[in-house]
C-alpha positions as CSV (number, residue, x, y, z in Angstrom):
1,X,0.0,0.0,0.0
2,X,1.7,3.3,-0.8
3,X,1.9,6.4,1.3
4,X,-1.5,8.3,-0.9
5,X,-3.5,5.1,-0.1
6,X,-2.3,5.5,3.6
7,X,-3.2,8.6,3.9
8,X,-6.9,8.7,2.2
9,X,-7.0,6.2,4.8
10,X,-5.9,7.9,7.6
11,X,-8.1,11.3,6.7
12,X,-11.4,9.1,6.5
13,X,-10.6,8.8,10.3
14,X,-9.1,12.1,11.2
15,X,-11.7,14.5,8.8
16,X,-14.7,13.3,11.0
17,X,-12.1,13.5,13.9
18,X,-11.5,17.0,13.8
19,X,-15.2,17.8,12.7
20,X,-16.5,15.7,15.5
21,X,-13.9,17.4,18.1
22,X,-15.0,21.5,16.6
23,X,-18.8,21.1,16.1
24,X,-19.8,18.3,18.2
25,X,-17.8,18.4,20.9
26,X,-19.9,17.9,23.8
27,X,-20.7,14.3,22.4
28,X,-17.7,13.8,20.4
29,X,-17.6,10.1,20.1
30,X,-21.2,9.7,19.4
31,X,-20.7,12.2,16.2
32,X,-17.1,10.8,15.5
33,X,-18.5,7.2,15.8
34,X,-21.7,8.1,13.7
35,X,-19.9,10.0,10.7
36,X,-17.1,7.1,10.8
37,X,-20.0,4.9,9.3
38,X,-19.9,6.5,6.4
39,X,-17.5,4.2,5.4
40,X,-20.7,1.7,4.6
41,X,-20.8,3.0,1.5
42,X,-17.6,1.1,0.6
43,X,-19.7,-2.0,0.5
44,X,-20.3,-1.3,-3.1
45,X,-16.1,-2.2,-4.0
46,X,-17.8,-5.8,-3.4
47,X,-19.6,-5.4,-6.8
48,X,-15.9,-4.3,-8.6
49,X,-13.2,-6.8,-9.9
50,X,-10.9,-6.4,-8.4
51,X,-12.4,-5.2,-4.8
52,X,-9.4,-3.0,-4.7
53,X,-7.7,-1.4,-7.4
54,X,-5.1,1.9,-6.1
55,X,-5.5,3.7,-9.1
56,X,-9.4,3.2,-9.8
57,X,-11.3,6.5,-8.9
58,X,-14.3,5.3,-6.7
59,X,-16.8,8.5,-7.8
60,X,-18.4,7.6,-10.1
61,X,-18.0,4.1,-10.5
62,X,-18.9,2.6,-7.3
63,X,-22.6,2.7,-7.6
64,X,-22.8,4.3,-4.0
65,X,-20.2,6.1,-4.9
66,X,-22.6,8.2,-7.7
67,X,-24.2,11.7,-8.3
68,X,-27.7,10.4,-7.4
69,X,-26.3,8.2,-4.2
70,X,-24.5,11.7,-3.4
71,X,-27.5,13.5,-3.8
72,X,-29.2,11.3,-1.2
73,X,-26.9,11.9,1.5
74,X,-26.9,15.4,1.0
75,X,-30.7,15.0,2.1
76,X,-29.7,13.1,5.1
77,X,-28.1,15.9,6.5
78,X,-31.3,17.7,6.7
79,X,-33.1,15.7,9.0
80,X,-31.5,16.3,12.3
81,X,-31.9,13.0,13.3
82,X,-29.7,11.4,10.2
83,X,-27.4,14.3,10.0
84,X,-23.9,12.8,11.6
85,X,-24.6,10.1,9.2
86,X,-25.1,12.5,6.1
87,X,-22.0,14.0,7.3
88,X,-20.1,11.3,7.5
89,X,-21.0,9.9,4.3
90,X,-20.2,13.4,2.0
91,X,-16.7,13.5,4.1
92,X,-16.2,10.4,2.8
93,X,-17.1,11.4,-0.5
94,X,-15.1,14.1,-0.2
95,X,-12.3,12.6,0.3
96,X,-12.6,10.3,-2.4
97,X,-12.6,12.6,-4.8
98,X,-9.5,14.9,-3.4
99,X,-7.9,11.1,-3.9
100,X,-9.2,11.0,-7.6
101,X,-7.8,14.5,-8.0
102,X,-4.2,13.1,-6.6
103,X,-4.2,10.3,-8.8
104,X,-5.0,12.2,-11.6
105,X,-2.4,15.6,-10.6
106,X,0.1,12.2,-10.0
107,X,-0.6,11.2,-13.9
């Protein structure tokens, strides 16, 4: 695994992290915990072959991992009661796609 996998890795626990520890603070494990299953959405690199490829770009071909799918957890921040999880699951997004933007800068 090389150091850009490592640390896409690591910032899918540390983004929720440090959002967890400045908005949330008063229950920070419970909003830390709850955005950290955003990683569910990774459930759809079953459906790929191979599971794991280091240079695929998951937006976009990951069918969780779509504009419509992306559009749905965008709603689930509204509701206050799904929002940690709606949270979580665009951070994760996010960072997906700042890793599809190093691979491509990388060439």
């Amino acid at each position: 695994m090389g150091a850009r996998a490592i640390l896409h890795l690591l910032l899918h626990f540390a983004v929720p992290a440090l959002i967890a520890w400045l908005f949330f603070r008063d229950r920070f494990l419970r909003a830390w915990a709850l955005m950290l299953l955003g990683w569910i959405i990774d459930i759809d690199h079953l459906l790929a072959d191979p599971i794991y490829a280091p240079g695929r770009c998951s937006i976009g071909f990951h069918p969780l991992h779509t504009a419509p799918a992306i559009a749905a957890y965008g709603v689930l921040v509204l509701p206050r009661r799904t929002r940690l999880f709606g949270i979580g699951l665009l951070v994760h997004i996010a960072l997906d796609a700042i890793d599809c933007i190093w691979m491509h800068a990388a060439g």
